[in-house]
N, C-alpha and C positions, 0 to 999 in steps of 0.2 A: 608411570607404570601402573596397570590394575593390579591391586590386591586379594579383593575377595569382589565375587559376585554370590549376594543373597537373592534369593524367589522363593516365594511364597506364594501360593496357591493359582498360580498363572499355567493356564490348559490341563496339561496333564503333569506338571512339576505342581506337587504339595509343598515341598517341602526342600530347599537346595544351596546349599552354603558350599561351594568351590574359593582355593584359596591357590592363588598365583603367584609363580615367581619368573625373575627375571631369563631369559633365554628362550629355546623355543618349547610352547604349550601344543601341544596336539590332541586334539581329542575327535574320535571313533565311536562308532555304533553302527548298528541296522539300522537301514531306511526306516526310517519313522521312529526311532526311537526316544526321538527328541534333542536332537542336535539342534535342528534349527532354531527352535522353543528357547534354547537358549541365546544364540542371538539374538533374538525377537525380545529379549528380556535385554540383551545389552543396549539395543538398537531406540528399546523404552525408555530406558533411565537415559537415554541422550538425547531425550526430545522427540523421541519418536512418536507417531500417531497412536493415541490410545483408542483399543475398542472392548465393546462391552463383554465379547465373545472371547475376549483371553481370561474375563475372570472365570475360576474353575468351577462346574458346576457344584451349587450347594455352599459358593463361601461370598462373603459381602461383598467382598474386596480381595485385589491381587498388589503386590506391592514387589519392586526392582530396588535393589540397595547396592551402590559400585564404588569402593573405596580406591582411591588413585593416590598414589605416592607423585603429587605434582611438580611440574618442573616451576623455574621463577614467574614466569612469563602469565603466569593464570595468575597472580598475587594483582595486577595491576587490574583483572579484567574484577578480581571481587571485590575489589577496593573500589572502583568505580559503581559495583549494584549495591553497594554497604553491606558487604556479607564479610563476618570477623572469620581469619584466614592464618593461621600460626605457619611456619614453614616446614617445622619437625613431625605437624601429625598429619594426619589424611583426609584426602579433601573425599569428602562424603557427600554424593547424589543422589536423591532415592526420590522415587515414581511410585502413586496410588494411584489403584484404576478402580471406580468403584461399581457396580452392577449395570449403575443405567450409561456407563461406557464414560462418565466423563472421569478427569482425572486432577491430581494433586501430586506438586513437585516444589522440592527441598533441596539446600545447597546446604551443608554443614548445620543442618538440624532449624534452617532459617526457610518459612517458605517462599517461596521464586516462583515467577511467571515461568513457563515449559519453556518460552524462547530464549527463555538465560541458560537451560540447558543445550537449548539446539547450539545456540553462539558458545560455550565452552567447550562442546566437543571436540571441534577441530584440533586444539590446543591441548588434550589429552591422548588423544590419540588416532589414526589413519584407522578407519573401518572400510575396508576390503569389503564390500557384499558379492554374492552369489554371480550376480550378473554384471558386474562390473568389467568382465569381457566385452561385454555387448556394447556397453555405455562408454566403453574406447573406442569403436570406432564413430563416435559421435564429434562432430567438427568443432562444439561448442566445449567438451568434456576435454579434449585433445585441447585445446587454447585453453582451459583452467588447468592443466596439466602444467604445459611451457610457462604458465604467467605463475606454480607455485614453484619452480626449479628456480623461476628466474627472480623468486623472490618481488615478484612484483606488485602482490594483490593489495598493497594501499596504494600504486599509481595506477591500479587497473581499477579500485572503488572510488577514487578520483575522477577518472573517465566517466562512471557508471554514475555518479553523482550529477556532475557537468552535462551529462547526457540525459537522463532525469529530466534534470531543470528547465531544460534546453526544449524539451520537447512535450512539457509540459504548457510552457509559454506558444510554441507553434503549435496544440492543438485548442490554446483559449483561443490565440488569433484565427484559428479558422472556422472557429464558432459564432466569432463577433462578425468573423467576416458574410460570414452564412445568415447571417442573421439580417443583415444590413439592409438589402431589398424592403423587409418585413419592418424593418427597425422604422426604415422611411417614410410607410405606412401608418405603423402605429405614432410618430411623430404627428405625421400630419393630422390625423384622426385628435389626438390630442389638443393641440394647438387651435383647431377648430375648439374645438370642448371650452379650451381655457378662454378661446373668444369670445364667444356666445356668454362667458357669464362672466366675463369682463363687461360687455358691452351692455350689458342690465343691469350690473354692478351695484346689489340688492344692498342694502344698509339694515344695519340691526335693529330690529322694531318698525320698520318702515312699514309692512304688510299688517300691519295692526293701527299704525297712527294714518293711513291713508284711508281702513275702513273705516277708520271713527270720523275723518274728514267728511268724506263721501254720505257719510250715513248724515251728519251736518247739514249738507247742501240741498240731501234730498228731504229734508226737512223743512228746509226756507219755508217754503210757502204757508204750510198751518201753522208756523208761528207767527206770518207774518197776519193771518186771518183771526188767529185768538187772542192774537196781540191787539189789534186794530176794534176787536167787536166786544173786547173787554174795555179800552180805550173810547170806545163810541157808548158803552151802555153807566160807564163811569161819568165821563165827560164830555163826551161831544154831541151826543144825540138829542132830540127833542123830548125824549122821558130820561136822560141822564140824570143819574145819581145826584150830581152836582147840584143839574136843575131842582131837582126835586127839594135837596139840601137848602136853596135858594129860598124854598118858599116856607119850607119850615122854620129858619132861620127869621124872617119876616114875623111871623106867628109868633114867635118866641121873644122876637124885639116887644112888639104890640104888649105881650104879657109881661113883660116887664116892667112896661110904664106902670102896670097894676100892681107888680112884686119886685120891685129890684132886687132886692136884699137876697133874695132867694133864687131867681129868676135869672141872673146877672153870672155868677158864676157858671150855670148851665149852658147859656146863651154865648160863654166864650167856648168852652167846650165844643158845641157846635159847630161854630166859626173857625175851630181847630179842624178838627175830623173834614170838614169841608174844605181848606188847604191842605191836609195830606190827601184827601180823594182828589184832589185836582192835579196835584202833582204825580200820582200815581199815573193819574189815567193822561197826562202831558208825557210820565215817560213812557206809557203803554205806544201811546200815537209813535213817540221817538224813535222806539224801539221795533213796530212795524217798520216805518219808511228805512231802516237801517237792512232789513232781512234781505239777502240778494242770494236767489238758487243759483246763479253762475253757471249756466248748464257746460260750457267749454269750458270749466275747469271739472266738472262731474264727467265731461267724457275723457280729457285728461287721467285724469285717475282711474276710472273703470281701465284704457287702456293700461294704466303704468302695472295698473295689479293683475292684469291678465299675463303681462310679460313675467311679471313677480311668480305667477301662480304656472305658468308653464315649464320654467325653469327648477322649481321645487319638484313635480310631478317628475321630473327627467332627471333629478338630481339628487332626488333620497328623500322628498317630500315637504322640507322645511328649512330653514335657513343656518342652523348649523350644518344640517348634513348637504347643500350646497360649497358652503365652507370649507366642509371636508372635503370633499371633493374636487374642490379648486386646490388645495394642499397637496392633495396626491396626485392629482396633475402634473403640479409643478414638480414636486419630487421625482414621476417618473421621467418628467423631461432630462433632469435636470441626470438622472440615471444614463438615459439614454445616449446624452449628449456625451456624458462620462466614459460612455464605451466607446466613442468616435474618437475620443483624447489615449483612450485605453490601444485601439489600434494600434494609433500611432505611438505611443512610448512601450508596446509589444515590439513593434518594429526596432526601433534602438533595442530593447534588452534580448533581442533574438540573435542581432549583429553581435552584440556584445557575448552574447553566449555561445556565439559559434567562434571567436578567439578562443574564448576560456577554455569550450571543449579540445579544439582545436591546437593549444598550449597543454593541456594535461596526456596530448593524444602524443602529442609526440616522446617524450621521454618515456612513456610505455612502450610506443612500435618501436623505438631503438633498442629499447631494452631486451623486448621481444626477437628481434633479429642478431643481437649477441648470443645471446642463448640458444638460439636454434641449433644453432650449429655445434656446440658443446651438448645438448642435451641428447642429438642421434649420435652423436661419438661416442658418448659414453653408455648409451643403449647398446647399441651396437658392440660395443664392449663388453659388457655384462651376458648379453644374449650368447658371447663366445663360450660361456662356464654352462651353457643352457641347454646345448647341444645344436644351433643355431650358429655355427663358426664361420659362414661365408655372409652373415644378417647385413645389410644396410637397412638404415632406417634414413629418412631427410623431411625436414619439414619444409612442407611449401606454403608460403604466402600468399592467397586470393581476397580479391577486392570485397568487401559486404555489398556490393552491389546496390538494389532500389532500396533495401532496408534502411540505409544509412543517412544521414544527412548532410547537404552538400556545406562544408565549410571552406570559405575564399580562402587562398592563401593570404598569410602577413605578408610585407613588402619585405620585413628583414629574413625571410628566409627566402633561400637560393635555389636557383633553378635545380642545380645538382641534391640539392639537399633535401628537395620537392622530389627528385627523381628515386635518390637513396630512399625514400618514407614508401617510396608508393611505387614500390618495381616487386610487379608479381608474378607468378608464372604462366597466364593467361589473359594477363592483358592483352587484346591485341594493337601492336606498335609500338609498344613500350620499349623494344630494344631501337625499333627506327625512331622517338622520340629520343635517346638517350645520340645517335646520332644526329638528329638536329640540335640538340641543342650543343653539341660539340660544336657544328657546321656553323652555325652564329657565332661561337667565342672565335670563328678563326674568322669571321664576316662572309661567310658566305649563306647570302640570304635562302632558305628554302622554305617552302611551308611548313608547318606543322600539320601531323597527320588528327584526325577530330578524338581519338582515345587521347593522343599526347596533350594534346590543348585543353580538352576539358581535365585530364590531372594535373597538367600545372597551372588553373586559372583554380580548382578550388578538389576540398578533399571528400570522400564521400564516409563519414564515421559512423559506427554503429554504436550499442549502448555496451558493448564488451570490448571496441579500439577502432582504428581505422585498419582493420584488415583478420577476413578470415584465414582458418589454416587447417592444413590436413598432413597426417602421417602418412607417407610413402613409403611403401614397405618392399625391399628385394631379398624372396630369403635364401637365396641361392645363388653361385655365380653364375655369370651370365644373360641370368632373370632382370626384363627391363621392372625401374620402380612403380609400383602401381598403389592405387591407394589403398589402406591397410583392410579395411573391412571388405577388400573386394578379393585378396590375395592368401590372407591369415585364416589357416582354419585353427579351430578351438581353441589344441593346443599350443599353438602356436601364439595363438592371443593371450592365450593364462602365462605363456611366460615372458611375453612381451610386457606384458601388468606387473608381473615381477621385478624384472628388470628395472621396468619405468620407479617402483615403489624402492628398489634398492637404490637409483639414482635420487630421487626425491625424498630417501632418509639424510642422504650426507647435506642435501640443500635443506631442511627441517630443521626443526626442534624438537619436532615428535620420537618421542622413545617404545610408543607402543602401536601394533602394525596386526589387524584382525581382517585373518584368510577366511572367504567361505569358498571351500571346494575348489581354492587354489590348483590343483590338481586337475581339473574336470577335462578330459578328452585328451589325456594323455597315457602314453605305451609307459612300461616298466622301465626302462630307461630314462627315458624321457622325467619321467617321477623322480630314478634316482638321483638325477641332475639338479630337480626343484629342490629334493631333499637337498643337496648339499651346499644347495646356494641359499638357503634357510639358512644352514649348519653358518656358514661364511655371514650373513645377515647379524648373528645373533653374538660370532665368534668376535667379530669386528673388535678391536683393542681402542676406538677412538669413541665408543660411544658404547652407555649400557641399554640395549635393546631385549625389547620385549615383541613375539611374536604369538600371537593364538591363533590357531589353525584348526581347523574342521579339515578331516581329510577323508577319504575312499582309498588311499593307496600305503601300501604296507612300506612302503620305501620311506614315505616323508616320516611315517608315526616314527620309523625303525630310527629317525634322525631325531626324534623331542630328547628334550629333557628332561621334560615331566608326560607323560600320555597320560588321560582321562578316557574315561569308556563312558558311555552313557549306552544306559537300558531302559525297557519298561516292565510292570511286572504288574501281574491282576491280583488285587488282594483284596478278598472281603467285596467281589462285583466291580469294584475300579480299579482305572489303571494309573498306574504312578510311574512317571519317569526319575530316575535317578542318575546322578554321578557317580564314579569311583576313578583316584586315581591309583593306577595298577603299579604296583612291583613289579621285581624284575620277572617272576614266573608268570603272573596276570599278562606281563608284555607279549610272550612268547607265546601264551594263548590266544591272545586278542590276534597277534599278524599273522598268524596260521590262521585262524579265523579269515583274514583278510584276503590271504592269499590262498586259499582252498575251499573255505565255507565252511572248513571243519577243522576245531581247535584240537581235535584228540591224533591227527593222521601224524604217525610219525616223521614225514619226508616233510610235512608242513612246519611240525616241529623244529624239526633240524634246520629247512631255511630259513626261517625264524630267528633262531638263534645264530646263522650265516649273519643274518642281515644286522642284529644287532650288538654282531660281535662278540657273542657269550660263546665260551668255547663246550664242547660237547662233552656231556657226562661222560667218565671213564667206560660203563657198560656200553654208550652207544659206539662208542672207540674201537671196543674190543668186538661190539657185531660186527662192523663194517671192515 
């Protein structure tokens, strides 16, 4: 149940602390007063979209504060976002919208991401908006209807799950599959790549130890020339060193005969120096005849290092960035190849996903088809107190058609059983299917017609069930049923929404039930009727319900418990919306108001006070 709704400085509300109680709330004004300002405030602190044009000109910030006397059922949902949660005090939601539009949300003085507001609202309370006439005759809105009667929205988030997953996997696979032509391509392109430097298969340091080879070879020959003409001028020639060595050596003997003692040690010396020039100049000779330019291994190599040197040019310049490049090669092969294994194991978890969907689908559509049938009974029933006492309502069952996905039937489910899932009211054959396959159990072979074959070889489901639905509305006897939004006018829709929300309290949990303009396009009567099936809503002995209403019509206010009035008033150049909630004399103002335009007319007065039961001053007793 809400207790209080605080605003601050949100459009034209400065300032507005309303405090709630149980049964029905009604609250009235002039157009523009700011009625709806305050939904827009409730609609806030529930996760609603915040924008920067609600904060009020001249203040930082606008802020939503909505204390709920919560049921059990939200204890589990804050225990799971770790929000501390007592059960005796109030669970407090409150929304900052700050100038440049964005915003800031709290659960029990803890702050929360806005979608833990969006996700607890449902479980506080049903908000009725303005146009929620309209968004009934919606085929999708009409199946969130039947699946919240039928208590079914965690096997319908099951499906939606299943479905998700399901079609998440067949739209990788038709990416890979799209891709495959090109995939082929860029394999081959690759595999080429990896050949080519497989096939030159450069080694580390190779393009460095082949130029110092080369540069070697093309050396030979002037070593083998400086070798030989240092070898020739040492020792082998006709002025060689050696020679020459020879003769000095001779001169140096001769003067010895003359000086040994002196002469003799020099003269070995000599003899020395001329054994190493001889040997010198013997390995000089050696060492020429050894020199060989090799020219076919020099064109060898010029060729190996041009391969070397092309391959780097084409491959990043140098031999780790070949390297790398042979790495990511292989990696993307190794990717690519991964997506052709990926295909095929999409395939298995596509089959397998269409059981899965295909097993959650079922215990929903049965679910669904229980309920139908109870949910236009007991509309249908309601609509009776509504002024709608000849109403049928029926829900019909049609196929999702292309949108859905085709899931094979299991083997353990039955033909009949195939037929009960999937008999809608336009299929065509569907009733001559239900006689074939009668016509087999007695053996009499007929064909099947192509609707009935293709629904019992597989199911076509969508991401909401295997089957849409629509309301059939007859509001009159006699009148064939046609579908609702093509048959209902206005009012006839506001209290079909009715209806539908007084059936969908007793299937709830929900205790708290916010009308906008519940009322809208309806005659005095017709209103009186809304009013008193409010009164019945809130009277109800099996549950304590809370209803807030925004109303246009003197009948429903004449039925609150509480009425609120909202005004605006210019003070000081702005304007300020406010609340009041009226007394018993404020009441009989405001519905003369409602009902005349003028609170002061005495006949407005007096029905006024008709309507809400207050019996007539003694002077007006004694005029009349």
């Amino acid at each position: 149940m809400l207790l209080e709704l605080k605003i601050r400085d949100l459009a034209i509300i400065e300032a507005m602390d309303i405090r709630f109680d149980a049964g029905l709330n009604v609250l009235t004004g002039e157009t523009g007063a700011g009625k709806s300002m305050l939904l827009a405030a409730l609609g806030l602190v529930l996760g609603g979209r915040s924008d920067r044009d609600l904060v009020r000109t001249g203040s930082k910030e606008a802020w939503v504060e909505a204390s709920f006397e919560a049921w059990q059922s939200v204890e589990p949902f804050l225990r799971e976002a770790g929000i501390a949660f007592a059960a005796d005090e109030p669970l407090v939601l409150r929304r900052v919208v700050q100038q440049n539009g964005r915003s800031r949300a709290y659960i029990n003085c803890v702050s929360a991401p806005v979608v833990l507001l969006r996700q607890i609202a449902p479980l506080l309370l049903d908000y009725g908006r303005q146009h929620d006439q309209t968004a009934l005759m919606d085929s999708e809105q009409q199946l969130l209807l039947l699946d919240r009667y039928a208590k079914a929205l965690e096997r319908r988030e099951a499906v939606e799950s299943a479905y998700a997953q399901l079609a998440e996997r067949q739209r990788e696979q038709r990416e890979l599959l799209a891709r495959r032509s090109s995939r082929a391509e860029r394999m081959d392109f690759l595999l080429f790549q990896r050949d080519a430097i497989r096939e030159v298969d450069p080694q580390p340091g190779e393009e460095e130890a082949l130029n110092q080879e080369l540069k070697h070879l093309q050396e030979a020959e002037k070593r083998t020339h400086l070798s030989q003409k240092a070898a020739a001028m040492l020792y082998g020639g006709e002025h060689a060193i050696c020679s020459q060595l020879s003769v000095i050596q001779r001169h140096v003997e001769n003067l010895a005969m003359l000086d040994s003692e002196e002469i003799d040690p020099l003269a070995e010396e000599l003899d020395k120096a001329r054994m190493v020039i001889e040997e010198v100049g013997r390995s000089l000779q050696h060492y020429g005849r050894e020199q060989d330019d090799d020219p076919q291994r020099v064109e060898e190599i010029q060729e190996r290092l041009d391969e070397i040197i092309r391959l780097q040019e084409r491959y990043g310049g140098a031999w780790d960035a070949v390297m790398q490049r042979l790495q990511s090669i292989e990696d993307e092969l190794k990717t690519l190849r991964g997506e052709e294994e990926r295909i095929k194991e999409l395939g298995r978890l596509i089959q397998q996903g269409k059981q899965t969907l295909l097993q959650a689908t079922i215990p929903l559509s049965q679910c669904r088809r229980e309920a139908a049938v109870s949910l236009a009974s007991q509309v249908a029933e309601e609509l009776k107190g509504l002024a709608m006492p000849y109403a049928r309502l029926e829900v019909r069952f049609f196929p999702v058609g292309a949108e859905g996905i085709a899931c094979p039937w299991s083997e353990e489910i039955s033909s009949s059983q195939r037929v009960a899932l999937t008999r809608y009211h336009d299929a065509e054959g569907m009733d001559d299917m239900i006689e074939r396959i009668e016509a087999d159990a007695q053996r009499h072979e007929k064909p099947l017609t192509p609707p009935a074959q293709e629904a019992l070889s597989s199911w076509q489901i969508s991401r909401t069930g295997g089957e849409r639905i629509c309301f059939y509305l007859s509001a009159n006897t006699g009148e064939e049923l046609r579908p609702l939004g093509r048959v209902a006018s206005g009012g006839e829709l506001s209290r079909i929404l009715l209806a539908l929300k007084r059936v969908l309290a007793d299937a709830a949990e929900i205790s708290t039930f916010v009308f906008d303009e519940i009322d809208a396009g309806m005659s005095g009567s017709a209103a009186s009727l809304v009013g008193q099936k409010l009164r019945e809503i809130v009277d109800d002995p099996r549950q304590q319900t809370q209803i807030l209403c925004i109303s246009h019509t003197a009948q429903i206010a004449a039925a609150a418990d509480a009425h609120f009035v909202v005004r605006k008033q210019v003070h000081e150049g702005r304007t300020r919306s406010y609340v009041s909630l009226l007394d018993q004399h404020g009441r009989i103002k405001e519905i003369a108001r409602m009902l005349t335009g003028d609170n002061a007319m005495d006949g407005a007065l007096e029905l006024a006070r008709d309507l809400l039961g207050i019996e007539r001053p003694p002077l007006l007793r004694r005029a009349s």
